[in-house]
C-alpha positions in Angstrom: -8.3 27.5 -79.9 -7.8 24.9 -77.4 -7.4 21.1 -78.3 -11.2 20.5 -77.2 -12.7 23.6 -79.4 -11.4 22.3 -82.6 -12.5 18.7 -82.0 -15.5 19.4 -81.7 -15.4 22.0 -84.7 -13.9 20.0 -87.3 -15.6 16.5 -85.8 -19.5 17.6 -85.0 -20.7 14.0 -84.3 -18.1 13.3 -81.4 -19.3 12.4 -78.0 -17.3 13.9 -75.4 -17.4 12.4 -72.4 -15.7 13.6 -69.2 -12.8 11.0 -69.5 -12.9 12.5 -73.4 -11.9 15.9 -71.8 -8.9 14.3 -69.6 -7.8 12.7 -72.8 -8.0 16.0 -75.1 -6.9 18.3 -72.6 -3.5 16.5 -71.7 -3.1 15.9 -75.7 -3.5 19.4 -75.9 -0.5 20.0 -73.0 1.7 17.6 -75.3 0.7 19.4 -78.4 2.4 23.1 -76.5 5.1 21.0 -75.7 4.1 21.1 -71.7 4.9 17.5 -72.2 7.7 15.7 -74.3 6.9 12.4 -73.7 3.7 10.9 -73.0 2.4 7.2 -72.6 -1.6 7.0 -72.5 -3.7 3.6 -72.1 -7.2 3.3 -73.2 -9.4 0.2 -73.3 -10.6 -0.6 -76.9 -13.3 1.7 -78.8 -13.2 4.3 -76.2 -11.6 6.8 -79.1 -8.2 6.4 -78.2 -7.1 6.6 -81.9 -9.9 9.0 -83.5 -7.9 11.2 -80.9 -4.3 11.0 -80.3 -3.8 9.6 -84.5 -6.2 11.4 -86.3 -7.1 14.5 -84.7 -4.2 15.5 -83.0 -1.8 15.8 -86.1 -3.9 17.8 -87.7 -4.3 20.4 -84.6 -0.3 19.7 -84.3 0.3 21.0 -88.2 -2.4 23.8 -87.4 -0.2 25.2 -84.2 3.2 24.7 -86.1 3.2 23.9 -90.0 6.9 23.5 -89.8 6.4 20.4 -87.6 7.3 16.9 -88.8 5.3 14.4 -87.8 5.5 10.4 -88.0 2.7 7.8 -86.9 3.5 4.7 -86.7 1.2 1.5 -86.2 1.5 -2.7 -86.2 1.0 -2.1 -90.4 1.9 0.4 -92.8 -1.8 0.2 -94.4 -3.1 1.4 -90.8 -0.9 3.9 -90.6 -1.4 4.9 -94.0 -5.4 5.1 -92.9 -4.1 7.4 -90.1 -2.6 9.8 -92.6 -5.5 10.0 -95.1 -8.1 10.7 -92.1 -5.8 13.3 -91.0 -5.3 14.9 -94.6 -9.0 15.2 -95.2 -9.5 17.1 -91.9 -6.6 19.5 -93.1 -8.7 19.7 -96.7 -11.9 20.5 -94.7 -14.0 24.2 -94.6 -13.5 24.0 -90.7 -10.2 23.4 -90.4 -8.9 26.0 -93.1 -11.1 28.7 -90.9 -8.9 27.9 -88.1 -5.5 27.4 -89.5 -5.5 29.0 -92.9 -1.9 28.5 -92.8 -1.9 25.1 -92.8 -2.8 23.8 -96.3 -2.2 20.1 -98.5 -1.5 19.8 -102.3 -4.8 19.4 -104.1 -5.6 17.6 -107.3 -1.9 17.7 -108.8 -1.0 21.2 -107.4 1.3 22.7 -106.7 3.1 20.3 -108.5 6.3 20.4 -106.7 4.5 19.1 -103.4 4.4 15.6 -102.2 1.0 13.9 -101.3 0.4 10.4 -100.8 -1.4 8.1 -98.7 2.1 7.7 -96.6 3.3 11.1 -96.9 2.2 14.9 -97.2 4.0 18.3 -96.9 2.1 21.4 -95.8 2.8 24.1 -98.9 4.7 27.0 -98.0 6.5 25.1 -94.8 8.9 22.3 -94.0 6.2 21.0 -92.1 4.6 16.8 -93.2 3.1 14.2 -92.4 4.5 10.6 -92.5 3.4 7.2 -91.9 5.3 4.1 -90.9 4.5 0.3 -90.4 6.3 -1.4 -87.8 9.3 -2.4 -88.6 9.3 0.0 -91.9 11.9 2.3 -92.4 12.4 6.2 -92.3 15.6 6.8 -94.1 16.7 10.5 -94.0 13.6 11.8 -92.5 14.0 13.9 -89.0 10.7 13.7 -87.0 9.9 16.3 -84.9 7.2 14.0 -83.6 6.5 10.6 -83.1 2.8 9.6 -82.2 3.2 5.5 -81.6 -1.0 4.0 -82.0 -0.8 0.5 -80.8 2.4 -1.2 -81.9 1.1 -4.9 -82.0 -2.1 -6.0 -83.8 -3.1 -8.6 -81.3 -2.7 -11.1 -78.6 -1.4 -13.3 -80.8 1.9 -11.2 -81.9 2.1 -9.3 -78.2 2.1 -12.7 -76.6 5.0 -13.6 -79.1 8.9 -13.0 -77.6 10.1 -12.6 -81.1 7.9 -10.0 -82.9 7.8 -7.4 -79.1 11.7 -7.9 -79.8 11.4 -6.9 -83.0 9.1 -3.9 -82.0 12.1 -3.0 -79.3 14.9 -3.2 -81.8 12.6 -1.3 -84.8 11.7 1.8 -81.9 15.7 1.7 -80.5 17.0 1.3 -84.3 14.5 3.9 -86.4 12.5 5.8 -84.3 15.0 7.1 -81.7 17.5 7.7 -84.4 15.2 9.8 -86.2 14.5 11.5 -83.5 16.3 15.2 -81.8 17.3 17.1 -78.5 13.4 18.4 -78.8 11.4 16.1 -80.4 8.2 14.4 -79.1 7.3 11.5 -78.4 3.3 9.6 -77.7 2.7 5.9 -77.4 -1.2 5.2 -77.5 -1.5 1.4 -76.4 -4.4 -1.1 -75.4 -2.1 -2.9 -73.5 -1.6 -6.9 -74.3 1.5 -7.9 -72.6 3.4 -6.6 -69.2 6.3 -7.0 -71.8 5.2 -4.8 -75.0 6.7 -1.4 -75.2 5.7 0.0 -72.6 6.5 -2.3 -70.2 10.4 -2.4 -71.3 10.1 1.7 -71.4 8.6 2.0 -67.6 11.1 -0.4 -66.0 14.0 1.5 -68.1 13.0 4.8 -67.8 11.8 7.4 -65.4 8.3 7.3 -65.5 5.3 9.1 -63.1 1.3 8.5 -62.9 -0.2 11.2 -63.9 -3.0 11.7 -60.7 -2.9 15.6 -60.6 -2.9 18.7 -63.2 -0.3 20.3 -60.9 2.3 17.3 -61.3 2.8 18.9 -65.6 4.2 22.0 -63.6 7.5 20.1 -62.8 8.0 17.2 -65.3 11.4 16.8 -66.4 11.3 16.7 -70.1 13.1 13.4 -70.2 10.4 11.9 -68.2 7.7 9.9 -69.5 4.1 11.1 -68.2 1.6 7.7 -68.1 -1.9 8.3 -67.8 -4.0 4.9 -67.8 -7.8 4.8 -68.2 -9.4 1.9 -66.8 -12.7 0.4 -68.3 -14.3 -0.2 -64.9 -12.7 2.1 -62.3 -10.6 -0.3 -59.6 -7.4 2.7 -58.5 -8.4 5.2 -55.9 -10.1 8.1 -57.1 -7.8 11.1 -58.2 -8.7 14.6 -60.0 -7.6 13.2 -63.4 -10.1 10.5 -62.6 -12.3 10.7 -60.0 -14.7 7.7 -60.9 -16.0 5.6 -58.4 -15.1 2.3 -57.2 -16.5 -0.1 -59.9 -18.0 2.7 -62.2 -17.5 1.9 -66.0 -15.4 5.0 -68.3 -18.0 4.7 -71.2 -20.7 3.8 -69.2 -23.3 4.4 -72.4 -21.0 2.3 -74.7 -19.8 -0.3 -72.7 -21.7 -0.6 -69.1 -20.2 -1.8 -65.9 -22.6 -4.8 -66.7 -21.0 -5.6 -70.2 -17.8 -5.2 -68.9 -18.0 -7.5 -65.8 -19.2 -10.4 -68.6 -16.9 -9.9 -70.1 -13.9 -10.0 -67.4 -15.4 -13.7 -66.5 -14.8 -14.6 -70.0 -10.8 -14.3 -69.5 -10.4 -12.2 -66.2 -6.3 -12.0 -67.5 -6.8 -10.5 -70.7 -9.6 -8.3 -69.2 -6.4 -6.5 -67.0 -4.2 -6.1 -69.6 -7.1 -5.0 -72.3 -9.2 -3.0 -70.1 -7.6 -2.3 -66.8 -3.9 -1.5 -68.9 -2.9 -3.6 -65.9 -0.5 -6.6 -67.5 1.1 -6.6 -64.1 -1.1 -6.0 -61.6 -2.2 -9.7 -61.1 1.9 -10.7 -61.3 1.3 -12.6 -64.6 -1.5 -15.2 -62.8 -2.9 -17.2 -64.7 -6.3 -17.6 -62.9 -5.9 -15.6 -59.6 -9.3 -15.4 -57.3 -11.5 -15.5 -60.6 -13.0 -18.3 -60.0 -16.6 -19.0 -59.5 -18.1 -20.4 -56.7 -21.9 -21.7 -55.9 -24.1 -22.5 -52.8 -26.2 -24.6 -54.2 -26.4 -27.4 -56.8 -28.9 -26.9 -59.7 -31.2 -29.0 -60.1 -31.1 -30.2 -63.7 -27.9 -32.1 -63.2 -27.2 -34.5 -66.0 -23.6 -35.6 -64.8 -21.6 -36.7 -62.2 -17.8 -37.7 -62.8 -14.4 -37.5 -61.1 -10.9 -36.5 -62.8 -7.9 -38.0 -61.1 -4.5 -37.1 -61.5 -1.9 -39.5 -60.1 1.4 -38.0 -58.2 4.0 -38.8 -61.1 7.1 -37.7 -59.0 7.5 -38.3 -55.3 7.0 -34.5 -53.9 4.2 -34.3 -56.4 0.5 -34.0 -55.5 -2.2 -36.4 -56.3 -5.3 -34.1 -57.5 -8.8 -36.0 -57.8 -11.9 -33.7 -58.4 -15.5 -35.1 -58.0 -18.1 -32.7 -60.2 -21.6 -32.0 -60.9 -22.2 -31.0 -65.1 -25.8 -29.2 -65.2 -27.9 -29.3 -68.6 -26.0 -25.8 -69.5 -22.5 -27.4 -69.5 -21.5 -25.7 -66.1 -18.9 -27.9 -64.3 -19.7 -27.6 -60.4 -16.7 -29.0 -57.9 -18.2 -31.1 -55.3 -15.3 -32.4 -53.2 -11.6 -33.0 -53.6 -8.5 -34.9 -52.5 -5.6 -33.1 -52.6 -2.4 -34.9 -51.1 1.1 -35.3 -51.1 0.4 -39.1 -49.3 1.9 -41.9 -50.0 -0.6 -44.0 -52.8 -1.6 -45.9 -49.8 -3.6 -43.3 -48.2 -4.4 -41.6 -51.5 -6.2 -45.0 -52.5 -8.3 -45.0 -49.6 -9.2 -41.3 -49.7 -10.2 -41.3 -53.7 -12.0 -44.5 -53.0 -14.3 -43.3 -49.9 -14.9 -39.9 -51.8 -16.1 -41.4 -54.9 -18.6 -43.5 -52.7 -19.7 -40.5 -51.1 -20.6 -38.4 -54.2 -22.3 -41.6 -55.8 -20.1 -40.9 -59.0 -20.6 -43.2 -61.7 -17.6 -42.5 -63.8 -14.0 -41.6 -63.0 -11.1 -40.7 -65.3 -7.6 -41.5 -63.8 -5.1 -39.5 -65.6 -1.1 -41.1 -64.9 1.9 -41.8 -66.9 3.0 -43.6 -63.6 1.4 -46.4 -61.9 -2.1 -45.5 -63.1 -2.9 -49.0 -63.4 -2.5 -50.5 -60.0 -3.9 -47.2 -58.3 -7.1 -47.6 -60.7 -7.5 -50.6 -59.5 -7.2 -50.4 -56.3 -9.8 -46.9 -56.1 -11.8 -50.1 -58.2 -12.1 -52.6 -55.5 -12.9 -49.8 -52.9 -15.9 -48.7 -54.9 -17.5 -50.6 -57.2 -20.0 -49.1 -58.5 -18.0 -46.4 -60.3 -16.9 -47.1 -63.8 -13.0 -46.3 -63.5 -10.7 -46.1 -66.5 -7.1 -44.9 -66.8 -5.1 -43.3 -69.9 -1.8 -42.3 -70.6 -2.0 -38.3 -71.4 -0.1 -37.7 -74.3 -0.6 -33.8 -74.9 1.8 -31.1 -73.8 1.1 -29.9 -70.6 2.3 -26.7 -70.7 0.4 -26.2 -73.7 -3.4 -27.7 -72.5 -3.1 -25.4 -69.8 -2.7 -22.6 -70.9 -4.7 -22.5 -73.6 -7.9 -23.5 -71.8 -7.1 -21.5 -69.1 -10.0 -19.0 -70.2 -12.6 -21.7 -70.5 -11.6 -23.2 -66.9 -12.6 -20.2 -65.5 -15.9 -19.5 -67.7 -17.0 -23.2 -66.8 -15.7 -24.1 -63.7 -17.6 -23.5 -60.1 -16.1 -23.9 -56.7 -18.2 -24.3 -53.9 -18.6 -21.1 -51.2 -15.8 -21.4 -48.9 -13.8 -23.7 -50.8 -10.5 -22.0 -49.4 -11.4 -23.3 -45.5 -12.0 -26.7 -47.2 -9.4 -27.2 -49.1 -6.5 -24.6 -48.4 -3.5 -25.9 -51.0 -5.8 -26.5 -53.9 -7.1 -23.2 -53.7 -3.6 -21.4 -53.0 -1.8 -23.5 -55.8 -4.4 -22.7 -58.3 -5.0 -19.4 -57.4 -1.4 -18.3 -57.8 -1.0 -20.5 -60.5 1.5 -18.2 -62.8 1.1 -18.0 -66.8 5.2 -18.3 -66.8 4.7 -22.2 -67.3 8.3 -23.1 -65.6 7.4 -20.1 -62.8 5.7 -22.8 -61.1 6.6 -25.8 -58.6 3.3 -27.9 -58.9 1.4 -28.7 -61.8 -1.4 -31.3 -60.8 -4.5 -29.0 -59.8 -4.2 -26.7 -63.1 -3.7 -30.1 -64.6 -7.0 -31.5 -63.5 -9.3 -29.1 -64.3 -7.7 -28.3 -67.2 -8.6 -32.0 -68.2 -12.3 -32.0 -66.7 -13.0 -28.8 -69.3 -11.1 -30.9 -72.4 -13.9 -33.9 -71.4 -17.0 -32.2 -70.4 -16.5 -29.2 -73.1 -13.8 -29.1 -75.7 -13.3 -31.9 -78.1 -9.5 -32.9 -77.4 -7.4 -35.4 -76.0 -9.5 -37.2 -73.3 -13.1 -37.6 -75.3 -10.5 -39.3 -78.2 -8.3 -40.7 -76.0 -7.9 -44.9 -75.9 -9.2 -46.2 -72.3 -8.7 -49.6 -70.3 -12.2 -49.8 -67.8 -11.9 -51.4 -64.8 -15.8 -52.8 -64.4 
């Protein structure tokens, strides 16, 4: 029976969906052994685990009750979850019609066999189940298997150097030594981090795209295979997935339409999550994500500038004039954006904030903020002007509002023409903080969203006014 078949026999209520079939039938190649070792992507609550963690050890002890199996997951009470599932498929009416071979300690018998939430032999073979936490141990157990189901719990620890080095040394240090000349390996990942596991393991070892059925014909068995599903279809169509351009994989669980909103919520996260592209946008940290608008609503209920002052002498002085609308949307209205001396800056800050009739301006330096606010004072007057000192680490209020920026923030329409090096030094603005040459535009609009939006620094912050 293939892999498909018995899903559906043992599981009644799935939903399988073409991509579901993809999925099954390649789990079903690395369940023959056709494939040794196999890497698969899959945005969240698209059935990545019901498949590769809970159904596929099951069909795996069916095919071969002398297999040894191990899943592993970010905690050994997920894992543990994993196993039960698994252990009351095995226990099920369905499953013993199809494999009558392959049968679990009941109740307390027989009594010499092992069942437990982490553990499970199948009676009359040398075949079990076993389940392991990261960074748990596996002392004197060969695997004959090793299914891997998402190896970090969340952004927070796959965004953390020291626990994916952790997750390196625990897979180098206890799952490859358990392993033998023909075990198997499968790593089931939403990707995080273009540094998790998977990362190191493509840049270390061979590795091809699975795009064809043909290419399983002549995979080397020390090869990984990586098949990636993407949540909204953005790779060229291919017989393992011949989507369209901008179709969704799920379309009646998460549309195309859910998916978008959710890519303008944190476009970066959306790639890694959803795309299982870390790398594809080079580690950006807002790329061409932006927003952009023709026109100006017309319930506008603010109008403000944010100045940044060159601190070093190659720096650039960054001044933004906006537009806030009764919803909280932040539109850019005009800019200055120059590495001129403070002379010209002056003058240029000054006749912009006439020309956009802004009332109040924040000046943001740690160097010579005072006689430049006065000086933008003098040249117009009717804007309120104050300077502070900003205190909080850069690197830091960056990067954390970095999502916000680019829910909030609107360019206008052919802002690129208008202003060529604020859009290229945002743009390819790079989430390695010390990647990066300049600072002062992800600086600015990092500090218009922390005073129109967020209640840190600059709403507390104490100001001298220039009236």
């Amino acid at each position: 029976m293939n892999f498909t078949d018995f899903a559906t026999q043992v599981y009644p209520f799935l939903e399988i969906q073409d991509f579901h079939a993809t999925y099954y039938r390649l789990l079903e190649a690395f369940a023959c052994g056709r494939v040794r070792k196999l890497i698969i992507t899959m945005p969240p609550q698209h059935g990545k685990s019901v498949g590769a963690t809970t159904l596929l050890p099951a069909y795996m002890l069916g095919l071969d009750p002398d297999r040894r199996i191990a899943i592993a997951s970010y905690s050994a009470s997920l894992a543990s979850r994993f196993n039960r599932r698994v252990q009351r498929i095995i226990e099920s009416k369905e499953y013993g019609e199809i494999f009558p071979e392959t049968t679990i300690k009941r109740g307390g018998k027989p009594a010499e066999y092992i069942r437990t939430s982490d553990q499970v032999e199948i009676i009359g073979h040398r075949g079990e189940l076993l389940s392991v936490g990261r960074e748990g141990s596996l002392t004197g157990n060969r695997v004959d298997c090793f299914i891997l189901d998402d190896l970090y719990k969340d952004a927070m620890e796959a965004n953390s150097p020291i626990v994916r080095e952790n997750c390196w040394e625990w897979y180098t240090s206890v799952v490859k030594t358990r392993m033998h000349n023909a075990s198997s390996e499968l790593i089931v990942f939403t990707r995080w981090h273009e540094e998790d596991l998977i990362g190191v393991l493509t840049r270390r070892e061979p590795v091809v795209m699975l795009t064809e059925w043909s290419q399983l014909e002549a995979i080397d068995e020390n090869t990984w295979v990586y098949l990636n599903f993407e949540a909204i279809k953005s790779s060229p169509a291919s017989e393992i997935d011949p989507r369209a351009a901008g179709e969704a994989l799920w379309e009646e669980q998460q549309s195309a339409r859910l998916l978008e909103a959710k890519r303008r919520l944190d476009p970066l996260r959306f790639e890694c999550m959803y795309q299982g592209h870390p790398s594809s946008r080079e580690g950006l940290l807002y790329g061409d994500e932006f927003g952009e608008w023709d026109e100006l609503p017309r319930e506008i209920v603010r109008i403000g500038n944010y100045t940044d002052t060159a601190d070093m002498g190659d720096d650039y002085l960054c001044s933004l004039c906006y537009a806030v609308d009764s919803d909280g949307v932040i539109y850019i209205t005009d800019a200055v954006y120059s590495r001129e001396p403070m002379e010209i800056t002056e003058r240029l800050v000054g006749e912009m904030l006439v020309r956009n009739g802004t009332r109040s301006a924040l000046i943001e330096s740690n160097n010579g903020g005072r006689g430049f606010a006065r000086a933008v004072q003098r040249l117009a007057p009717q804007t309120r002007i104050e300077w502070f000192h900003q205190s909080g680490n850069k690197e830091a209020r960056i990067l954390s509002h970095s999502a916000t920026v680019l829910h909030n923030l609107r360019f206008p329409r052919l802002w690129r023409q208008r202003w060529p090096e604020l859009y290229n030094h945002l743009t390819t603005y790079r989430r390695q903080f010390r990647a990066n040459r300049w600072h002062d535009a992800a600086d600015v609009v990092t500090g218009i969203v922390e005073h129109e939006i967020t209640d840190t620094p600059t709403k507390r912050l104490c100001r001298i006014s220039f009236l």
